[in-house]
DRENBAVEX-280600 format. One line per 4 residues: number of its first residue (from 0); for each residue x, z, y negated of N, C-alpha, C. Coordinates in nm, 4 decimals. Layout:
N
NUM) X Z Y X Z Y X Z Y ~ ...
This chain:
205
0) 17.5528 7.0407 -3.4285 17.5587 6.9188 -3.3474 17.4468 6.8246 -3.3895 ~ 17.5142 6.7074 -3.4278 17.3508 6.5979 -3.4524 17.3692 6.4568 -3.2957 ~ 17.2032 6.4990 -3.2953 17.2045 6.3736 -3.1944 17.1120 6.2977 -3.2761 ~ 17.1595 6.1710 -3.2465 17.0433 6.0821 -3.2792 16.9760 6.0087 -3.1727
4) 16.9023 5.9193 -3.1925 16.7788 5.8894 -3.1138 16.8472 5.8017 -3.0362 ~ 16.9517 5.7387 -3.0632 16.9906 5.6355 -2.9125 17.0454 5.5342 -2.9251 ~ 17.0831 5.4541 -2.8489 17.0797 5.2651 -2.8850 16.9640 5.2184 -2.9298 ~ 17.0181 5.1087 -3.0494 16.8824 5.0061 -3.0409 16.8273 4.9193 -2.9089
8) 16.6911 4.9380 -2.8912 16.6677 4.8441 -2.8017 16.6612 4.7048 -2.8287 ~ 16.6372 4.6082 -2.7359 16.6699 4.4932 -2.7331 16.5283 4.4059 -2.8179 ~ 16.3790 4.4641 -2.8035 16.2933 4.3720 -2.8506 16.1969 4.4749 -2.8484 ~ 16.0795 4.4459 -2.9260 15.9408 4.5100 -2.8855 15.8539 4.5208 -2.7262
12) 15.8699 4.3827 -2.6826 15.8057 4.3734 -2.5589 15.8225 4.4790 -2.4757 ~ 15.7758 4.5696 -2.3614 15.8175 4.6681 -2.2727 15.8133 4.5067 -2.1856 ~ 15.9689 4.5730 -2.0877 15.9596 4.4763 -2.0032 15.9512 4.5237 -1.8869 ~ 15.9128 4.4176 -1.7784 15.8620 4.4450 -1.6339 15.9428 4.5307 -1.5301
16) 15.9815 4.5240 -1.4393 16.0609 4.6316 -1.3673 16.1122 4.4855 -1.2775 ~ 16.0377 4.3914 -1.2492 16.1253 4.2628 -1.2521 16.2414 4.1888 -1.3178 ~ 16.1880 4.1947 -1.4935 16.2619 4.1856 -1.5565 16.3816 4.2406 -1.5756 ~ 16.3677 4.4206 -1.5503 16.4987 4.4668 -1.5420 16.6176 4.5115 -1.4574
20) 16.5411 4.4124 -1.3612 16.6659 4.4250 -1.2092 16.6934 4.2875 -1.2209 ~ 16.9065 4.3449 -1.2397 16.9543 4.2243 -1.2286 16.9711 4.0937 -1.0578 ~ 16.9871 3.9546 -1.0563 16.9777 3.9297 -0.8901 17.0750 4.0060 -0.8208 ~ 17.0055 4.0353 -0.7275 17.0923 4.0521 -0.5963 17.0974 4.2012 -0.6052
24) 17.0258 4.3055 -0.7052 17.0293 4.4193 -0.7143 16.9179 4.4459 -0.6338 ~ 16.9387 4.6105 -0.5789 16.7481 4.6463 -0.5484 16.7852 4.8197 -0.6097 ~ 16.6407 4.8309 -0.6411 16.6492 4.9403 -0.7227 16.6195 5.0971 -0.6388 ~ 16.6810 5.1912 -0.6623 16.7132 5.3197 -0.5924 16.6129 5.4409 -0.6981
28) 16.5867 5.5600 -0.6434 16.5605 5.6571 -0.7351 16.6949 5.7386 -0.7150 ~ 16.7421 5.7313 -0.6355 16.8686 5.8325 -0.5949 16.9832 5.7738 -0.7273 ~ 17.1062 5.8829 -0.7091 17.2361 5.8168 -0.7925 17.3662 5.8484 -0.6952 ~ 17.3583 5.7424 -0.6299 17.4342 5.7585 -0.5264 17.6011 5.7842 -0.6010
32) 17.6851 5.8631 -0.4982 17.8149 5.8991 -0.5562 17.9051 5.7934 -0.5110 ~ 17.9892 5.7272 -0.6127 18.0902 5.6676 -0.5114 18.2181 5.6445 -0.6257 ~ 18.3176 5.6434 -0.5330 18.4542 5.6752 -0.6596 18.5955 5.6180 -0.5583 ~ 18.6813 5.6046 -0.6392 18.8000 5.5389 -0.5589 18.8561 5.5767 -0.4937
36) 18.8687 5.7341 -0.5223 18.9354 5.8419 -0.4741 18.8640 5.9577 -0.4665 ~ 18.9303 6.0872 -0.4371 18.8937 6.2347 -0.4170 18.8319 6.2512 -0.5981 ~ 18.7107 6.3515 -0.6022 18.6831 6.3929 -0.7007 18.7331 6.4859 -0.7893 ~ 18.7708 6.4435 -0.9521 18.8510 6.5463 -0.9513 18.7827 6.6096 -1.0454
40) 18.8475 6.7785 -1.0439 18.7778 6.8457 -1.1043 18.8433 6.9294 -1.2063 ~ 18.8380 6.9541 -1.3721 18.9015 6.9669 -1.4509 18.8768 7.0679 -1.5249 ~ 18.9840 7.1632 -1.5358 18.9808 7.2843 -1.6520 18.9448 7.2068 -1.7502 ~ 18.8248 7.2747 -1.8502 18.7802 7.2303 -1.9850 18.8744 7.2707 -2.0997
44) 18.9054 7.3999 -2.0105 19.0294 7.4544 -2.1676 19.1699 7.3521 -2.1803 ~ 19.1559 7.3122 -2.0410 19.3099 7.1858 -2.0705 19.2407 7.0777 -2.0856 ~ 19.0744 7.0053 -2.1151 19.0484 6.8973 -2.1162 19.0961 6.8420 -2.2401 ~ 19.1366 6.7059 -2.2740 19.1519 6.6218 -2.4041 19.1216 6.4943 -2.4077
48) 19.0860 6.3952 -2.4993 19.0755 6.2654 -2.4901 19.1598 6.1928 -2.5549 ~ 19.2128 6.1122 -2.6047 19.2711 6.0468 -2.6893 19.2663 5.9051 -2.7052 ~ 19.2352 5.8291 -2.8438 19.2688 5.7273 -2.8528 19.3997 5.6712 -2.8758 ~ 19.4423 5.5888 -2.8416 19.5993 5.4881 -2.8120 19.5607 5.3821 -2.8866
52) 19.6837 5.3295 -2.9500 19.7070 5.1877 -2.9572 19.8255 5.1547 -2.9208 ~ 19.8718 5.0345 -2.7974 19.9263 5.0590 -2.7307 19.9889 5.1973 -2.7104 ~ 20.1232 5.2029 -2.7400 20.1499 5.3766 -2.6640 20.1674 5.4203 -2.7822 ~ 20.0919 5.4260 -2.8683 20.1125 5.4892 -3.0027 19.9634 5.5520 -3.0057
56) 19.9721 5.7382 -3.0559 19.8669 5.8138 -3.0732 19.7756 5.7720 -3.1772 ~ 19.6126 5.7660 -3.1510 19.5585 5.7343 -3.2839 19.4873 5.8842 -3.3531 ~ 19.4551 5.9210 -3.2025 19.3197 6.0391 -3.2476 19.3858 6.1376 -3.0905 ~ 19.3651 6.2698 -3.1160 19.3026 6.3736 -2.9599 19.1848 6.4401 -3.0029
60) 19.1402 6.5061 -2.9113 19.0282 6.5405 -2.9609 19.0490 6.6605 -2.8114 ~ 19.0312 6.7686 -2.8561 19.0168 6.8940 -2.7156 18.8739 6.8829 -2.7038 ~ 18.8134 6.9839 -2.5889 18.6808 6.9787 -2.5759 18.5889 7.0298 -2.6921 ~ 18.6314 7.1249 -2.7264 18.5480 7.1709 -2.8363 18.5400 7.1058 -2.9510
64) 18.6829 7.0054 -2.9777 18.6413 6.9425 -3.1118 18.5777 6.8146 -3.0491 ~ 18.5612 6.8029 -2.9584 18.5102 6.6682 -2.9031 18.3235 6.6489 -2.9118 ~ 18.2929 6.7901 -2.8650 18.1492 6.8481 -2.8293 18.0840 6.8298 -2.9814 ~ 18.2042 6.9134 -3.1100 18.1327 6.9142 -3.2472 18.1191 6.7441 -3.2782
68) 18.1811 6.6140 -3.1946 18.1573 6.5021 -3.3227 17.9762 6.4740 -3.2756 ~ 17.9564 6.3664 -3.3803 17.8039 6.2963 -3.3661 17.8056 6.2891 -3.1710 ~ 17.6300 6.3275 -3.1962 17.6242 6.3194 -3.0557 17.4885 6.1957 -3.0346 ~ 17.5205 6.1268 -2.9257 17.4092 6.0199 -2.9041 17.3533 6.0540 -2.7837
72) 17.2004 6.0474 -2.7646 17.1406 6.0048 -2.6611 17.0988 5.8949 -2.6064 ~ 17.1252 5.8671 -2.4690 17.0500 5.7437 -2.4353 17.0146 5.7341 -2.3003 ~ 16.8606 5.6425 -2.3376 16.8167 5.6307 -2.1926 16.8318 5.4908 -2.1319 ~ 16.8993 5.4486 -2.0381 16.9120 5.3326 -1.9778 16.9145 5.3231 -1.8393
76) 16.8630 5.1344 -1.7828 16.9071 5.1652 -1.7051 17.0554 5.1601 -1.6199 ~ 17.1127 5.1339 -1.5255 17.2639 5.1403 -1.5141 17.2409 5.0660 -1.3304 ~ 17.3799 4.9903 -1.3538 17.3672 4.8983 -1.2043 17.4730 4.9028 -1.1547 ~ 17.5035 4.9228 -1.0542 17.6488 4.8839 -0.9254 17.6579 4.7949 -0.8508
80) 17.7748 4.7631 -0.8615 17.7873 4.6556 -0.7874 17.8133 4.6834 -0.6239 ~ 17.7759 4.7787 -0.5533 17.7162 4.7797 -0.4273 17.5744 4.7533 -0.4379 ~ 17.5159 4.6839 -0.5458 17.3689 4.6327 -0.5547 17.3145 4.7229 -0.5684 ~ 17.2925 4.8936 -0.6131 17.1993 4.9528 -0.6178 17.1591 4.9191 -0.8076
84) 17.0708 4.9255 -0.8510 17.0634 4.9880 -0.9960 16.9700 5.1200 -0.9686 ~ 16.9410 5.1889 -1.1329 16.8362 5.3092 -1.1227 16.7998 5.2922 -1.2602 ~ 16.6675 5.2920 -1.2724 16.6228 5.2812 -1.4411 16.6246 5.3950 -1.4711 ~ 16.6050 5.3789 -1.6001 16.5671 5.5604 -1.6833 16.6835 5.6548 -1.6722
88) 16.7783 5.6162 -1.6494 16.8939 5.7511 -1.6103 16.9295 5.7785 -1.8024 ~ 16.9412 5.8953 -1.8048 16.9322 6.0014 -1.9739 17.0883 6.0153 -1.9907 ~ 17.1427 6.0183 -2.0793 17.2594 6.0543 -2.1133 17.2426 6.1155 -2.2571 ~ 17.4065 6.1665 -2.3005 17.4377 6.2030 -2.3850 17.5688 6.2461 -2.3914
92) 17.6092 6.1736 -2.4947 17.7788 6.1549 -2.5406 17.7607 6.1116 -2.6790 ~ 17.9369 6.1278 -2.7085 17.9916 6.0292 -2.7853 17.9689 5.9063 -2.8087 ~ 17.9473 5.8025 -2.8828 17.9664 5.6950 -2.8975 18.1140 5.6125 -2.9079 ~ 18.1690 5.5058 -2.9067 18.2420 5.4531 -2.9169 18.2637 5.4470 -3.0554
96) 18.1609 5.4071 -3.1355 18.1786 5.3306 -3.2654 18.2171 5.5103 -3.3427 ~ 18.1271 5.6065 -3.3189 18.1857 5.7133 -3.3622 18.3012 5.7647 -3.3346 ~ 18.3720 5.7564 -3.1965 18.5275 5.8115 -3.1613 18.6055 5.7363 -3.2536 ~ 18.5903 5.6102 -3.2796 18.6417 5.4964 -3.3604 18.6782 5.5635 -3.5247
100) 18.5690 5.5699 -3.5585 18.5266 5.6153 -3.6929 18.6095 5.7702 -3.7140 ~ 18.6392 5.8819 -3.6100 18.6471 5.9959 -3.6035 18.7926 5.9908 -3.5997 ~ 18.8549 5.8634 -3.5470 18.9859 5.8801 -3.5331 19.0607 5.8087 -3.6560 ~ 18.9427 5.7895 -3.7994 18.9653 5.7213 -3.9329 18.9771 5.5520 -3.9289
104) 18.9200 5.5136 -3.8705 18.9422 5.3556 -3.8482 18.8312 5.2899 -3.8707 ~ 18.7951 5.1797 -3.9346 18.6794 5.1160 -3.9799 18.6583 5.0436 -3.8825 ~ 18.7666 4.9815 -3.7724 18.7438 4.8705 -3.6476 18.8299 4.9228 -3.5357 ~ 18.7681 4.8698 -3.4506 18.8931 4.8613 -3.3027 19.0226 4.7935 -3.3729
108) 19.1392 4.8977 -3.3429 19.2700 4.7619 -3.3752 19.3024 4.6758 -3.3048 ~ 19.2954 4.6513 -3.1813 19.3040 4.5398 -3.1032 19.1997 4.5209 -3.0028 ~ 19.1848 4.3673 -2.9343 19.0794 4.3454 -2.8658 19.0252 4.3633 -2.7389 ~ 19.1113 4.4607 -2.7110 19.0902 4.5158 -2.5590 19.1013 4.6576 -2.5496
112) 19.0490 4.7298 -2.4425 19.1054 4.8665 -2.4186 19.1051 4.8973 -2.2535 ~ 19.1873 4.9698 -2.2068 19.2625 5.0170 -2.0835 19.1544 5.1363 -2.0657 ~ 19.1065 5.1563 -2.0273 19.0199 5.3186 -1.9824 19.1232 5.3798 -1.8631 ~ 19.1898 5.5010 -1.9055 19.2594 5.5791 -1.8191 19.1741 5.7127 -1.7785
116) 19.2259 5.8016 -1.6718 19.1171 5.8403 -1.5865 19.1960 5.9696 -1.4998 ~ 19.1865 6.0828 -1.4875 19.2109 6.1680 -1.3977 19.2125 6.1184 -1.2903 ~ 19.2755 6.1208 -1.2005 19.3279 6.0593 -1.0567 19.3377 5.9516 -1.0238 ~ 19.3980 5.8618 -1.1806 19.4969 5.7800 -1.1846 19.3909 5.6364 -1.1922
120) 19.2638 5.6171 -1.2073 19.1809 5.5491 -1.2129 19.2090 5.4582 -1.3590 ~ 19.2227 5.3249 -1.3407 19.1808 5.2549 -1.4525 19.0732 5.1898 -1.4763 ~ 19.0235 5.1247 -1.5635 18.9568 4.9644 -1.5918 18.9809 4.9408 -1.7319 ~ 18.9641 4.8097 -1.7303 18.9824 4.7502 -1.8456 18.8262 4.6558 -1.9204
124) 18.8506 4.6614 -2.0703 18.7414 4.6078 -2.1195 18.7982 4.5711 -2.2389 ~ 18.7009 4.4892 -2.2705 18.6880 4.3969 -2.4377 18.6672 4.4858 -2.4898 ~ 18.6695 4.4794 -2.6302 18.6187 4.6054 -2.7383 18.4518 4.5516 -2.7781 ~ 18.4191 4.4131 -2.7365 18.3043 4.3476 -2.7432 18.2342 4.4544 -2.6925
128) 18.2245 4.4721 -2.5582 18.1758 4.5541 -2.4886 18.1479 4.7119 -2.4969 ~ 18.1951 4.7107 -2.5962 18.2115 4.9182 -2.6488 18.1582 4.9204 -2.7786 ~ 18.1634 4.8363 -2.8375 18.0937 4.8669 -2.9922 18.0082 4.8319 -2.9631 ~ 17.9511 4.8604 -3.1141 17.8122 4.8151 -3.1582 17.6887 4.9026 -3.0919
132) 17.7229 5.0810 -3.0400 17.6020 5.0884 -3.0043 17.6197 5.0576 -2.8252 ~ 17.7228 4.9942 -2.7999 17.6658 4.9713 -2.6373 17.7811 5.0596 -2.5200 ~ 17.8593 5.1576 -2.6006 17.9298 5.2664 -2.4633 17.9252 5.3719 -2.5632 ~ 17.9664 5.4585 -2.4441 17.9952 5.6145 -2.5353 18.0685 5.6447 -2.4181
136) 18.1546 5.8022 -2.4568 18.1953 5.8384 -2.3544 18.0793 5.9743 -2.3404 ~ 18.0391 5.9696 -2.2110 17.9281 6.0091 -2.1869 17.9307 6.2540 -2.1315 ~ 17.9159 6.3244 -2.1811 17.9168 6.4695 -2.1078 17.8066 6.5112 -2.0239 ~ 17.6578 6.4438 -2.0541 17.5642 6.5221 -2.0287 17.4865 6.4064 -1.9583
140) 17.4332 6.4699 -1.8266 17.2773 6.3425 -1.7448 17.1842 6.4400 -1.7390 ~ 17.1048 6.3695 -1.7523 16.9780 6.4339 -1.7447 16.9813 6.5509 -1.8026 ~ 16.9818 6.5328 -1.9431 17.0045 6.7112 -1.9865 17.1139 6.8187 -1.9533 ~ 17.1504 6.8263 -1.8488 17.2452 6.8867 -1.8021 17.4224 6.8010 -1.8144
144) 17.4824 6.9471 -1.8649 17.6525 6.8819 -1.8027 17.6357 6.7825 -1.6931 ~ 17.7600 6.6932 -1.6979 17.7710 6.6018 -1.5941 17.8470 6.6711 -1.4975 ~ 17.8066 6.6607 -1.3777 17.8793 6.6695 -1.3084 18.0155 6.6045 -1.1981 ~ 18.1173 6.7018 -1.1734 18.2293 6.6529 -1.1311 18.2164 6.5194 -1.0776
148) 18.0939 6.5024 -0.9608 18.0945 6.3865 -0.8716 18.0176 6.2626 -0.9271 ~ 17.9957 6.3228 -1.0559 17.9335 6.1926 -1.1292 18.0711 6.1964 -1.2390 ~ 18.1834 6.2219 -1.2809 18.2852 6.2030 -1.3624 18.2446 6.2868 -1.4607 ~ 18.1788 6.3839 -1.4227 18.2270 6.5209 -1.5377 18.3587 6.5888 -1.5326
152) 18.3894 6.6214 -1.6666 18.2850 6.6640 -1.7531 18.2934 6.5190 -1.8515 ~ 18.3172 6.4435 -1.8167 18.3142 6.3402 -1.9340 18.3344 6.1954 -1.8719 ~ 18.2635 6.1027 -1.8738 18.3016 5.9487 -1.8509 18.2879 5.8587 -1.9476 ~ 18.3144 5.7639 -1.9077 18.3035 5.6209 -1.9819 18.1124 5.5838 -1.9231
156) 18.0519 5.5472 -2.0261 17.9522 5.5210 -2.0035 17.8780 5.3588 -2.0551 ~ 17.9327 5.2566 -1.9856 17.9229 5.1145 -2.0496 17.7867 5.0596 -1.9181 ~ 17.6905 5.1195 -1.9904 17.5731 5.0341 -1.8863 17.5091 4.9005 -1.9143 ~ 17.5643 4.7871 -1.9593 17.5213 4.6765 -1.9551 17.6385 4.5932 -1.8429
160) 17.7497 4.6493 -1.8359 17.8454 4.5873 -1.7203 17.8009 4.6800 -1.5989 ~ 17.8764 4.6350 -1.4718 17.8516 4.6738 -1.3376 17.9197 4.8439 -1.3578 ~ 17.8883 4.9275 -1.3130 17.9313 5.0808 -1.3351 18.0702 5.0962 -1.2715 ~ 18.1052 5.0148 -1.1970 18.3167 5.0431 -1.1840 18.3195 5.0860 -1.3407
164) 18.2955 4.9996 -1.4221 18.3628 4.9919 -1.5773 18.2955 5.1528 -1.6520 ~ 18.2324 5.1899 -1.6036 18.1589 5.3013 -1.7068 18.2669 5.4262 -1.6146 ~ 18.3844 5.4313 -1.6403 18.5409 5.5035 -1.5787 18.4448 5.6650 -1.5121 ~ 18.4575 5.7280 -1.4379 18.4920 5.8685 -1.4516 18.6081 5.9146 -1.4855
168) 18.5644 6.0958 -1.5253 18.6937 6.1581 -1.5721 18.7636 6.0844 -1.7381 ~ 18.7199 6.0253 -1.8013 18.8310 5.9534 -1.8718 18.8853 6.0574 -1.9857 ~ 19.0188 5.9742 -1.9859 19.0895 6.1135 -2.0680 19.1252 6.0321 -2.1857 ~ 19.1528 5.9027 -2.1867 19.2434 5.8249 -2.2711 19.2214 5.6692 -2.2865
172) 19.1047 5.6155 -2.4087 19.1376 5.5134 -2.4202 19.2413 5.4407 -2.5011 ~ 19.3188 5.3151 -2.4125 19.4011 5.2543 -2.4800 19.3692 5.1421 -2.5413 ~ 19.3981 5.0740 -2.6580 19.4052 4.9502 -2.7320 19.4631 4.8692 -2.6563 ~ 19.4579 4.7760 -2.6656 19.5941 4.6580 -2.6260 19.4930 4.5258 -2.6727
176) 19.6526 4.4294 -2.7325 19.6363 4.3436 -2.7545 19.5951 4.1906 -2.6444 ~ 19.6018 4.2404 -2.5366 19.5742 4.1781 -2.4496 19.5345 4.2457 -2.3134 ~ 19.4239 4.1548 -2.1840 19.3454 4.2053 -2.1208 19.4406 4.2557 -1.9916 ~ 19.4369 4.3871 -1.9819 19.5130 4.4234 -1.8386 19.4346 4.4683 -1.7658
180) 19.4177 4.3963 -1.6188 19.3681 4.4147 -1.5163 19.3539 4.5840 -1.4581 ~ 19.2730 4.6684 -1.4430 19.2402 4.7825 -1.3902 19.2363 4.7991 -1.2438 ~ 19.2061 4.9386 -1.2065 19.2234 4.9428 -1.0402 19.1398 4.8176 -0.9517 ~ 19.0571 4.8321 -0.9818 18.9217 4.7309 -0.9421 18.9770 4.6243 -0.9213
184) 18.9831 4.5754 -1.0790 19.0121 4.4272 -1.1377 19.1305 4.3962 -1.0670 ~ 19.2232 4.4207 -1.0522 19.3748 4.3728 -0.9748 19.3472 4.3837 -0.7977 ~ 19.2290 4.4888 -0.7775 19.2342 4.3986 -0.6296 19.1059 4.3267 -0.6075 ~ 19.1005 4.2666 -0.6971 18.9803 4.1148 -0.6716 18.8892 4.1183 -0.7707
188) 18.8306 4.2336 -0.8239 18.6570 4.2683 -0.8662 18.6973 4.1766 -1.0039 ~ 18.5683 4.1494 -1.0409 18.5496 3.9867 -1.1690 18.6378 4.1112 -1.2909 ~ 18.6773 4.0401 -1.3980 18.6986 4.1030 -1.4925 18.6176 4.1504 -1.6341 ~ 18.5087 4.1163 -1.6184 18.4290 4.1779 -1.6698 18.3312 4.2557 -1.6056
192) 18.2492 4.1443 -1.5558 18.1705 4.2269 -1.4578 17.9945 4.2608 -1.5289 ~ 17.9763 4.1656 -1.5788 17.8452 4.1554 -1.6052 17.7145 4.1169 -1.5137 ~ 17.6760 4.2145 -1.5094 17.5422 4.2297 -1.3773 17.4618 4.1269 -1.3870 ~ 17.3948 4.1053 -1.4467 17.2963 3.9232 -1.5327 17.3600 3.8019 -1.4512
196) 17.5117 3.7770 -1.4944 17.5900 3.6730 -1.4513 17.5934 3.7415 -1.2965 ~ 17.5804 3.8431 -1.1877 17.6286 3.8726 -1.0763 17.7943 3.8390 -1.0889 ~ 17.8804 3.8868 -1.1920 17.9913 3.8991 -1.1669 18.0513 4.0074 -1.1102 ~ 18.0837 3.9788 -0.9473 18.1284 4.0733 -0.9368 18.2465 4.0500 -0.8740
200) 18.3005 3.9455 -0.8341 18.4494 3.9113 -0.7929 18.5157 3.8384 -0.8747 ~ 18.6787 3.8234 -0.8821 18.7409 3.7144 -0.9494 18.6562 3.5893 -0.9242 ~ 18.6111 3.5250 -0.8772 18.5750 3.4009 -0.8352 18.4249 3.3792 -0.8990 ~ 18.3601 3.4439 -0.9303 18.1948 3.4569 -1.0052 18.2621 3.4217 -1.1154
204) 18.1552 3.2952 -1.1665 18.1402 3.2728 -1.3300 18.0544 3.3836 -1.4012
């Protein structure tokens, strides 16, 4: 297994603890649980992931061949849009740009992707938003397996948007050529959802 050291950070400066709470956030040590539905909890021997383009297979990957690809660590911090954030939270997953690469592809084929989800959970995102270093799908916090009520054994882990988008459970990202609204997103929440901008409804620029 290789991990490497992480995302690039953004600059030299260490910045303030001002600086890194977005408005209207206040910052927690706790990681509070919260999810759309009942938590679900998943045989590893039936776990799989797969990349899609639209409904066409690109890549699966079972757990074990999933565990052997490149592994990334990272420390960030991560924000909700019930206003809590928490700095410093540790991960370790997959990367995007590596599932990408693993499933033989030099780019995203189209400019969006669907995040599908054990107990029927969606969201949707740009591929802007997943490359380059800035999601993975995430197994491990704080050193340890993730757990069920945090979307173990595996989530979507996109911490520069509001955490709806960083999926639990995810089993299956899809491509699509265009942006489809997710559980969230179709009953009101902004469609991206960038914490900086306070997007957090359709109606936020």
């Amino acid at each position: 297994m290789l991990v490497t050291r992480g995302f690039k950070g953004r600059g030299r400066r260490e910045p303030s603890e001002r600086d890194r709470l977005p408005p209207g956030q206040f910052l927690t040590p706790e990681f509070p649980v919260l999810t759309a539905g009942p938590t679900q909890h998943v045989d590893i021997a039936k776990w799989s992931l797969s990349l899609r383009r639209e409904g066409h297979l690109l890549a699966k990957w079972s757990w074990g061949e999933f565990e052997a690809l490149p592994q990334t660590e990272l420390t960030t911090d991560i924000h909700c849009v019930t206003k809590w954030s928490k700095f410093d939270t540790v991960w370790r997953g997959v990367t995007v740009d590596d599932l990408i690469g693993a499933a033989g592809l030099t780019e995203a084929p189209l400019g969006f992707v669907t995040a599908h989800c054990d107990g029927g959970y969606t969201t949707n995102l740009a591929i802007a938003d997943l490359v380059a270093g800035k999601a993975m799908v995430a197994t491990h916090f704080g050193g340890l397996p993730l757990l069920p009520s945090h979307g173990g054994p595996a989530r979507l882990l996109v911490p520069h948007l509001y955490f709806w988008k960083s999926a639990k459970w995810v089993r299956r990202l899809r491509f699509t050529a265009e942006d489809h609204p997710g559980f969230w997103e179709s009953l009101g929440y902004h469609i991206r959802g960038d914490p900086w901008r306070e997007q957090r409804y359709s109606g936020d620029m």
